[in-house]
N, C-alpha and C positions, 0 to 999 in steps of 0.2 A: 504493500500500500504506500508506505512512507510517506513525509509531511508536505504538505498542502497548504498549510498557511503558517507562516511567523510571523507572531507578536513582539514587538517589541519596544519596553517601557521605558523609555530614561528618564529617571528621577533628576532634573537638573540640580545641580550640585549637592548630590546624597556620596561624600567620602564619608569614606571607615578607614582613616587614621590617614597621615603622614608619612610620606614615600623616602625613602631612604634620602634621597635630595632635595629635599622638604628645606633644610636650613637655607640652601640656596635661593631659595623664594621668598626667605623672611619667614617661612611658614612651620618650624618647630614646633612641636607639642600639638598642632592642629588634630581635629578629628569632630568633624562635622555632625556624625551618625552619637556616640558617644557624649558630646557635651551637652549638644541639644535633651541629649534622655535624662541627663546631671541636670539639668537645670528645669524638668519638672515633675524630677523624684520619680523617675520610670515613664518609660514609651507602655502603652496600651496598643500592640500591632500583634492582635492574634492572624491574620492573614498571614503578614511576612512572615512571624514566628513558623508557621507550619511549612510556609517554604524555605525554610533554612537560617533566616537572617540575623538569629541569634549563636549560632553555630560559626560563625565566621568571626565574630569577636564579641567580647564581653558589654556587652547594650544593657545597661539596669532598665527591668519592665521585660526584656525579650528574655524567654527564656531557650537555652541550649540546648532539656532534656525533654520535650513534648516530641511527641511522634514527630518525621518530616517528610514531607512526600513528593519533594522534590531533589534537586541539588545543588551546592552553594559553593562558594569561594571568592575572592576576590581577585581584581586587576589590579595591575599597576602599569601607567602612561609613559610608552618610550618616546612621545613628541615632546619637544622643546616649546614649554611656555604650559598653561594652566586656564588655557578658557574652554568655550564652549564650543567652537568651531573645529580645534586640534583635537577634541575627546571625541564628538562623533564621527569625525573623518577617521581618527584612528580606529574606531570601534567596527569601521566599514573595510577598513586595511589599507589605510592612507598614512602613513607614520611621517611627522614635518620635523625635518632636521633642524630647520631653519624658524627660531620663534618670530611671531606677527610683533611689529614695532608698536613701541610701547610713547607712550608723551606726558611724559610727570611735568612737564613744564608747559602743556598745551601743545598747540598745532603749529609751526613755523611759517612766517608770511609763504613761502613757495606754494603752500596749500592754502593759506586763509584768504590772499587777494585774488587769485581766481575763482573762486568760491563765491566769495561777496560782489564779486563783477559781474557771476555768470547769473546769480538769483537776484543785481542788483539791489542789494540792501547789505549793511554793515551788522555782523555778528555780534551778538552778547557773551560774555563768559569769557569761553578759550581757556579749559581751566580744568584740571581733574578736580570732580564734584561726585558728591550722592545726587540723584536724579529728584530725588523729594526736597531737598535740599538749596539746590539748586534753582528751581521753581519758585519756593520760596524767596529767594533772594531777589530775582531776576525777573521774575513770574509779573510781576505790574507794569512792569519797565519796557515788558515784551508789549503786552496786552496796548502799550501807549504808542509803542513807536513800531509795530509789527515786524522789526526786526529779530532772528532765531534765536536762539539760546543754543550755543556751540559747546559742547564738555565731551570730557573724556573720563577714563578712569581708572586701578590699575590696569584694566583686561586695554587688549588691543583694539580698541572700540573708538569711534566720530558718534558723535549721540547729536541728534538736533532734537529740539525739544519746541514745541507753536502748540498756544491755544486753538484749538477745536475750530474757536466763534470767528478768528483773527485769519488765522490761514487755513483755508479749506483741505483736508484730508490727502486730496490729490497732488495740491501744490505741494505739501511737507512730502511727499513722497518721491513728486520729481526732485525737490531739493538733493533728496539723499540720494538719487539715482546719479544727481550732480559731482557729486561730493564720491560717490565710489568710481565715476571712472576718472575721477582727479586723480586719488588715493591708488596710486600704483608702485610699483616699482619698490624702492626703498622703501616710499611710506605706504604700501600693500597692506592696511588696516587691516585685520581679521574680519570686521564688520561694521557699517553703517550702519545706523539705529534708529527710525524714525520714532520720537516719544511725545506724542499728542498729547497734553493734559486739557481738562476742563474747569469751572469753578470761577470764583471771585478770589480777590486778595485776601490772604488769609486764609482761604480755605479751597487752594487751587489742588488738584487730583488728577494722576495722570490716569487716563481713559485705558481701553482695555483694544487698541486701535494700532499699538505698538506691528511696527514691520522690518525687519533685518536684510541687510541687504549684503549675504554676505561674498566676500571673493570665490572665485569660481576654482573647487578643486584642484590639486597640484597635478592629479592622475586619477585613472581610474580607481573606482570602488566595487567592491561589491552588489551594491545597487545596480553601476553597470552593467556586470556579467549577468543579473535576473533581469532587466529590462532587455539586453540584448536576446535572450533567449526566449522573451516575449512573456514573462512574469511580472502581472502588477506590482507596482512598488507606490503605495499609498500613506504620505506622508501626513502627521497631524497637529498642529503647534504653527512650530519655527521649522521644522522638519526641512521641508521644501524650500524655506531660504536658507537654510546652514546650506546645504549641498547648490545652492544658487539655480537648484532644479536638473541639475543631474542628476541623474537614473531614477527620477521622481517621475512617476506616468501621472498623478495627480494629489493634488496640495487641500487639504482644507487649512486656512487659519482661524483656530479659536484664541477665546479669550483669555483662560484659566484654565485651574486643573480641571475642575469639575464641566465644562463642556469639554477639554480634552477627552476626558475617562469616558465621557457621555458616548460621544462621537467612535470610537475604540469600542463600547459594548456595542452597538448599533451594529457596526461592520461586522463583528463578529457571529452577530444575527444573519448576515445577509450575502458576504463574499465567502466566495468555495476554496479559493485560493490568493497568494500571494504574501509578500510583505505589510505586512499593516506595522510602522514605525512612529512611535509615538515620541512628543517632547512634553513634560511636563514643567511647567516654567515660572509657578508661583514658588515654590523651594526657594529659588535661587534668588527672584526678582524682588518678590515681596518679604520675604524673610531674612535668608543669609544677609544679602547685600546692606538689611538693615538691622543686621544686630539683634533679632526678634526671635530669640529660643522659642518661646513660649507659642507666638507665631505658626514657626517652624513644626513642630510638636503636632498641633493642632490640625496643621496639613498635610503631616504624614497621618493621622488619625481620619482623616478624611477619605485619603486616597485606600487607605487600608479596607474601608468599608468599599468603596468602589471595585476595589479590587476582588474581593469576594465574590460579587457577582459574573464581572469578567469569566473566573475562575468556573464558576457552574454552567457559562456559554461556552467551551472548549470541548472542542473531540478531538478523538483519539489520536488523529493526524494533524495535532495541531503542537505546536510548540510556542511558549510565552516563554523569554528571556526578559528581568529586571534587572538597571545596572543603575549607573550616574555619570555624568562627562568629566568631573572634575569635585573639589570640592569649596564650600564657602561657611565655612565654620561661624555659627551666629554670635560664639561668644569671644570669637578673636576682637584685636583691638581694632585692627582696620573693619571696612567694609569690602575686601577686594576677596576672588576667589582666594581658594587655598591650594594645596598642589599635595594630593590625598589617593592613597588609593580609594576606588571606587566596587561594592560589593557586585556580584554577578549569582543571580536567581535563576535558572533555569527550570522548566517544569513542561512535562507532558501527560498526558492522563495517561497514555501507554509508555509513559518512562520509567525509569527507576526511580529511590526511592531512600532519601539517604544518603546519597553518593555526596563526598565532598570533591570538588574541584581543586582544590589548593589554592596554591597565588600564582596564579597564571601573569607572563611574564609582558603581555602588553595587551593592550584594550581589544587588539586584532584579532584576537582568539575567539570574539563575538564574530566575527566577520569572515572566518576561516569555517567556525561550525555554522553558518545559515547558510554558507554555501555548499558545505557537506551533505547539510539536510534536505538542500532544494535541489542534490546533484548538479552544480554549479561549477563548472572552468576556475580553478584558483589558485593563482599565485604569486600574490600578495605577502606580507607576512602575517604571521602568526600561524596560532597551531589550534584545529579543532578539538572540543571536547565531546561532541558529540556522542563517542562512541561512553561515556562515561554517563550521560543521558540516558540512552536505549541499552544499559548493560544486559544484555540478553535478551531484549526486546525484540518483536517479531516486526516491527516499524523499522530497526533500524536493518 
């Protein structure tokens, strides 16, 4: 028979601890999954519990000794740098030697005058900022003179940020379309970010309207090899723009987790086959980046009950893989990712049951076993686990 459709969930910035070169990043002692569960006295994830996630490191609230019906372990990222663009391109078998430039000091005129030439208006900011923050500051100043609000921050990111009422939806969009074929070469940003907020002074809110625009793959993926062979690759989130719409045959963008997860059961109901690759992106966006354990917590409590359902839509020939791109620890001092390993959840009704994975040596290993399962051309790196999935499985 063998599988017919993968699932796949990335918890945006869900690490399990600190990768051996962690210091390197400023990022010691991090561990995103862990501190978040310290700081409200135990995670309540009976879902992940049963597939393993307490079993891959000690989580207060998860526990390690209840039955597990799937199999666990975790990655660790052999690309250079810590965002969200190098973790799922690695995860596809893209490994970047080369980390996306970074601007602790803002954008350097060779980018900011043609920019404000080509949209005709003079930019605000220029500045690494929190996006709430920044709004804040900036947010009336915009609203008066309809000029953007331009930040950055530690990730490899252009962020423009227009009210809703001030600049129409579409205008902020060409801006960034503007702004990523500036952003080449040396300053080849990870991603454009368009952040739409709404509201009055004092109570400005950014909208749920956000679009990435991001650089277009170094090399093929994964996703290529199943689109060339003519297997749906259905993307859900940010999905479709991390890969800038390589080997993506179609995109929905939602808003949050919970129309993500919506959107993911739905399919599940309804396609026979394919990829279905999900981005989960309140983790990262709404919590990590603001320091909100509590937050945090709450939203894996969320998605934990979504995922339950998920779980009872699955046959036989179906595989669901959980990971995370990177991580963003809520109770570090900055607001910037962290640079963590990331857990890895596999699960099939006709798998095994129990199996631990290890620590698998690069995020590839996701990308090496979907193409194993979808009998897929690959040679990329990393190394499937597949066979550790289906251990005597008549699937595999």
């Amino acid at each position: 028979m063998g599988i017919q459709r993968i699932f796949i969930l990335v918890c945006d910035s869900l690490g399990i601890g600190e990768l051996p070169d962690a210091s390197n990043y400023g990022d010691k002692g991090s561990h995103t999954l862990k501190h978040t569960a310290q700081a409200v006295n135990g995670l309540h994830l009976p879902t992940l519990e049963k597939l393993g996630l307490g079993r891959i490191d000690e989580i207060p609230g998860i526990s390690s000794q209840n039955p597990c019906i799937g199999t666990y372990g975790k990655m660790a990222e052999q690309s250079k740098g810590k965002d969200t663009t190098t973790g799922h391109w690695e995860m596809m078998g893209l490994i970047s030697e080369k980390p996306f430039p970074l601007y602790p000091n803002g954008f350097p005129p060779e980018i900011m005058q043609p920019f404000e030439k080509a949209i005709q208006r003079k930019a605000l900011g220029n500045k690494p900022a929190s996006g709430t923050e920044i709004i804040k500051e900036l947010g009336e100043e915009h609203v008066k003179t309809g000029c953007p609000i331009v930040y950055t921050s530690g990730d490899s990111v252009f962020q423009i940020a227009c009210h809703e009422e001030i600049v129409p939806l579409e205008t902020l969009y060409d801006w960034s379309l503007t702004a990523r074929k500036l952003l080449i070469g040396d300053h080849a940003v990870g991603r454009v970010i368009a952040r739409p907020f709404a509201g009055s002074p004092g109570q400005f809110k950014r909208t749920e309207h956000r679009r990435d625009f991001a650089v277009k793959p170094r090399g093929k993926t994964v996703l290529n090899a199943a689109v060339e062979k003519g297997i749906k690759v259905i993307g859900i989130g940010k999905i479709e723009d991390i890969f800038s719409g390589e080997g993506i045959t179609e995109g929905f963008h939602t808003g949050n987790n919970h129309d993500s997860m919506m959107k993911t059961i739905k399919l599940a109901e309804k396609e026979s086959d394919g990829i279905i690759f999900t981005n989960l992106v309140d983790f990262d966006m709404l919590y990590g980046h603001r320091n909100d354990p509590i937050g945090y917590a709450k939203a894996l409590q969320a998605f934990d009950q979504q995922l339950e359902i998920l779980l009872n839509k699955l046959k036989s020939s179906d595989l669901l893989c959980i990971t995370g791109d990177h991580g963003c620890d809520p109770t570090d001092v900055s607001t910037d990712h962290t640079r963590e390993y990331v857990p890895i959840l596999a699960y099939s009704p006709s798998g095994s049951q129990n199996i631990p994975l290890g620590t698998r040596e690069t995020f590839a290993d996701l990308g090496a076993t979907c193409a194993e399962a979808l009998r897929l051309p690959y040679q990329l790196p990393g190394r499937s686990f597949y066979s550790k999935i289906f251990v005597g499985a008549e699937v595999a």
